[in-house]
C-alpha angles and dihedrals in degrees: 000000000000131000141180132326091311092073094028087060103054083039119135087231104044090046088061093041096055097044107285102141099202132350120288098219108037131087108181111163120216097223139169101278096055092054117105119185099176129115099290120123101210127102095233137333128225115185112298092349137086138218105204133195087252094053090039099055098041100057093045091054092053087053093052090052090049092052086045086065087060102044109026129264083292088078099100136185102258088058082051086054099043086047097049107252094132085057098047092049086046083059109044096053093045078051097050095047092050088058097045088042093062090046086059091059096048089055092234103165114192099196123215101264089053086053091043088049095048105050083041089063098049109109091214085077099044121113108236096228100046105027085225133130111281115207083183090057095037091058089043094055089041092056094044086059106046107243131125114232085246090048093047094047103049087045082053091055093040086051092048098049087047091054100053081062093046084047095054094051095040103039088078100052115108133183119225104254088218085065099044088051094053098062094042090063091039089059095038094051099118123206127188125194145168121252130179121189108235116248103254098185089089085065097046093103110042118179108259112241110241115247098276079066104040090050094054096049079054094058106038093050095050107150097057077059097045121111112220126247107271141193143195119215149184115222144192132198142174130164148159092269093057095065103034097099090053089057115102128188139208128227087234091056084044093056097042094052082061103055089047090049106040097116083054089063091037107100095197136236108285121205117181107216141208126194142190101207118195121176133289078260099045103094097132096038091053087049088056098056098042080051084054099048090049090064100056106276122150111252096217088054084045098053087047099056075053100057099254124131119216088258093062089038093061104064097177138234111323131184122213092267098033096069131074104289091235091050099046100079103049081046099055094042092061118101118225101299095008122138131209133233111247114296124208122221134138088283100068125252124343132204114189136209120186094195088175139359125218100212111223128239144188127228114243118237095255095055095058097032100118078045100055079045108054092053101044077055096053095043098052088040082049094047089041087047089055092057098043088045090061098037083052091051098047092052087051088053101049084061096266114159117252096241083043102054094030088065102046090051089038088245110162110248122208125188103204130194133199094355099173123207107283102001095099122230105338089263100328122139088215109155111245081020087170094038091053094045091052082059095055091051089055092056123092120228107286094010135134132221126217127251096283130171134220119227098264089056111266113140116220135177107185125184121198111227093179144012120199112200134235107263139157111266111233124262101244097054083050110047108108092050087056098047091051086048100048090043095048083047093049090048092056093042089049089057099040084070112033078058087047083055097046090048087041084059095052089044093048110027099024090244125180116258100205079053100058095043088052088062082046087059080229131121135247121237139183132232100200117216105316130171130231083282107051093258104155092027111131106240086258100063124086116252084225088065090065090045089050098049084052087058094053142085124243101275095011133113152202152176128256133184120219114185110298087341124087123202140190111213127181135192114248105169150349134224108192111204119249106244095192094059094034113128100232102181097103095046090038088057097044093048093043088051076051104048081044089049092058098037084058094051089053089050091046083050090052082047095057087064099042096035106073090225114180117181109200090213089178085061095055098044086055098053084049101028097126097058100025088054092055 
């Protein structure tokens, strides 16, 4: 059974909900024998349930916008298709029904307070400053994500019945204690060496090529000489912003926006709460205590008799709607140091204490007038916006030129030279600016593109009057660049190996490293012990240092380039871990979330074959077809 954030938060479902694109741990291939191309319209069908278009697009789009998050606005549907994400959120939903299927048939129920319980404890919901369910937060996740309150409940439930079946396969997995502690040891092994940077200034004049040379190193490096593809544009743009300053408001309109927005402007009445809390069982018990409390006794000393430290006593500050609803009412009726009689929930039995009340209050016109204002401007600017957008269209798309139809709605007009994929708008401060420039790359030369809007509401129509190609700049515009490139190349592989020779010298002759950097005019310098990771390493020293000396044996060097910097590093000694006193917990947990994500993927496997599972491919290549297609 579930229970609590723990599980919520490894949850299918919640994993899809907070950015994960596909399950981890499942590998369900859409092959051959699932596919049905007959006449039916669902995405996919997996046993008694359906996964329909709807179901489908929305939660790819939530992934590309997910993956958006990750590589700008630029990142567009058609990459998400070229990178697999429609597969992998194909696959991920068919995953997640044929959990939950096989948790129908098994007639596994999840009832509404377990639900309720569940999406209470998740940490994603909580206020900040309470640590209390938010319903607030919860709507706005909610919203972020794309999913409806009803939607997200009933995936919650689906998920939880899923998981009392993945519980039951995984609880049992262990992982040997003699390889846990292996690795641990094998982590935990710490190496410390010596390292000197090698003197560049010997390096500092190196002899310039002569123009065979240069010209090959041209060549040969093409693409840090090659100019970007680059396009010249006509665009169009008109949004909100731009007629602000033309809005005017009335006194009356003003007023009236008030009235429709006081509870905006209303902070509410705030309670900050106790509790002794017994168990759902625990009626008498709870009695006892409240008997107790009416005659005088201390809550604190109360709640302790109970169990209950002063932490889990102090709930915090609540509003009406921040609390559990059940507890709400007996809350709010409480005057200022009033407790409650013992309240029933879920939970189990509630005694509660108001020790002070934060009156509410509401803001005066005045006070948010600027306020009331701003936004009567920037929703008539918004409405007026609506109706110049779709005159606007419809003059585009009776073949009216862009700077035609842009003046005669006031839409701002731009001529743009030498915009290149993913640099904005050659200088320009255009709203939605990247947005904008990953339209123009999807534009062909001479094409124009339709009426489209960014995602802060500027609408936008761009034709592209001429596209320069990439091309390799010639040799000679370029010389200078080339001969700054291959001498700053030469001066690294000249000290590459002149430091391969030094550590040569320590592997071969047994010579002294603080010698040899002596002659360098350099200075030794010590690691300290350090881990794999760098872990021990002083904030001055290269992590590759760290990764060189794991690669040595004891007594040994070599050299080892960071950026424009080469070192020499030598291995000076080696503290091998005790296995028999290693802490193995952590490697213990992430090998056994391992050993359960591959015991899943073989029952999802099992479940291919028991679970009757159909992908209409047809259907899914004609809700993509534009961008699957290119």
């Amino acid at each position: 059974m579930l229970a609590g954030i723990r599980t919520f938060s490894k949850s299918i479902f919640a994993k899809i909900i907070f950015g994960v694109i596909a399950l981890s741990f499942v590998i369900w291939g859409l092959n051959a024998s699932m596919l049905n191309l007959g006449t039916s319209r669902e995405v996919a069908e997996i046993g008694s349930q359906k996964l329909t278009p709807v179901e489908l697009d929305r939660a790819f789009q939530r992934s590309v916008q997910n993956m958006r998050n990750v590589f700008g606005p630029n990142f567009n549907q058609q990459q998400a298709v070229q990178m697999g994400l429609l597969n992998n959120t194909v696959q991920s939903l068919v995953s997640q029904k044929v959990l939950r299927e096989d948790a129908k048939n098994m007639g596994i129920g999840i009832s509404d307070d377990k639900v309720r319980d569940t999406i209470f404890a998740s940490d994603n919901f909580k206020d900040s400053t309470t640590g209390q369910f938010s319903r607030d937060r919860f709507l706005q996740s909610l919203y972020q994500a794309g999913y409806t309150e009803q939607e997200f409940i009933e995936g919650v439930r689906g998920d939880m019945m899923s998981q009392q079946i993945v519980g039951s396969l995984t609880g049992t997995a262990s992982v040997p204690d003699l390889m846990a502690k292996q690795i641990v040891a094998y982590r935990n092994e710490q190496r410390s060496g010596s390292f000197f940077t090698l003197n560049d200034a010997e390096f500092e004049n190196i002899a310039l090529a002569d123009d065979a040379t240069l010209r090959k190193y041209h060549e040969d490096n093409a693409p840090q000489f090659t100019a970007p593809e680059s396009r010249d544009v006509t665009l169009a743009t008109l949004s909100a912003a731009d007629l602000i300053n033309t809005v005017t408001v009335t006194e009356e309109e003003i007023a009236e926006s008030y009235k429709q927005r006081e509870a905006e402007f209303q902070t509410p009445e705030k309670r900050s709460v106790e509790q002794i809390l017994f168990a759902p069982g625990a009626e008498q018990s709870a009695h006892e205590a409240y008997k107790k409390l009416q005659e005088g006794a201390d809550f604190m000393a109360v709640s302790k008799e109970a169990g209950m430290d002063e932490s889990m006593v102090k709930l915090g500050e609540f509003t009406a709607n921040d609390i559990l609803p059940d507890l709400s009412e007996a809350t709010f009726a409480l005057p200022e140091g009033g407790v409650s009689e013992p309240v029933e929930t879920a939970l189990g039995w509630h005694i509660l204490r108001v020790p002070s009340i934060t009156e509410g209050s509401t803001q005066t016109l005045e006070e948010v007038r600027d306020v009331i204002v701003d936004g009567l401007k920037q929703f008539k600017a918004e409405d007026a916006i609506y109706d110049l957008a779709a005159n606007f269209d419809e003059e585009l798309g009776a073949g009216t030129p862009i700077e035609e139809a842009a003046r005669d709605v006031g839409a701002k007009t731009y001529k743009l030279s030498g915009i290149v994929r993913g640099e904005g708008l050659a200088g320009e401060t255009v709203d939605g600016a990247d947005e904008i420039n990953a339209k123009i790359f999807e534009l062909e030369n001479g094409e124009e593109s339709f009426l489209e809007e960014t995602a802060t509401g500027t609408r936008f129509v761009v034709r592209v009057e001429n596209v320069t190609p990439s091309a390799l700049r010639p040799f000679e515009d370029v010389r200078e660049d080339v001969i700054a490139l291959w001498t700053a190349d030469e001066r690294q592989k000249q000290m590459l190996a002149k430091a391969e020779q030094l550590a040569g010298n320590i592997n071969t002759t047994g010579a002294d490293i603080n010698t040899l950097a002596d002659q360098d005019n350099a200075t030794v310098q010590t690691t300290g012990m350090t881990k794999r990771t760098g872990q021990g390493l002083g904030d001055d020293v290269n992590p590759s240092v760290a990764a060189a000396l794991f690669t040595l044996e004891n007594g040994k060097a070599k050299a080892v380039q960071t950026g424009d910097s080469v070192i020499v590093v030598k291995l000076d000694d080696i503290k091998a871990a005790n296995i028999e006193t290693a802490d193995a917990t952590p490697v213990t947990d992430e090998l056994k979330s391992a050993i359960d994500e591959d015991i899943l993927a073989q029952y999802l496997d099992y479940l291919n074959e028991e679970i009757s599972v159909t992908v209409n491919n047809s259907v899914i290549t004609e809700l993509y077809a534009p961008v699957a297609a290119n």
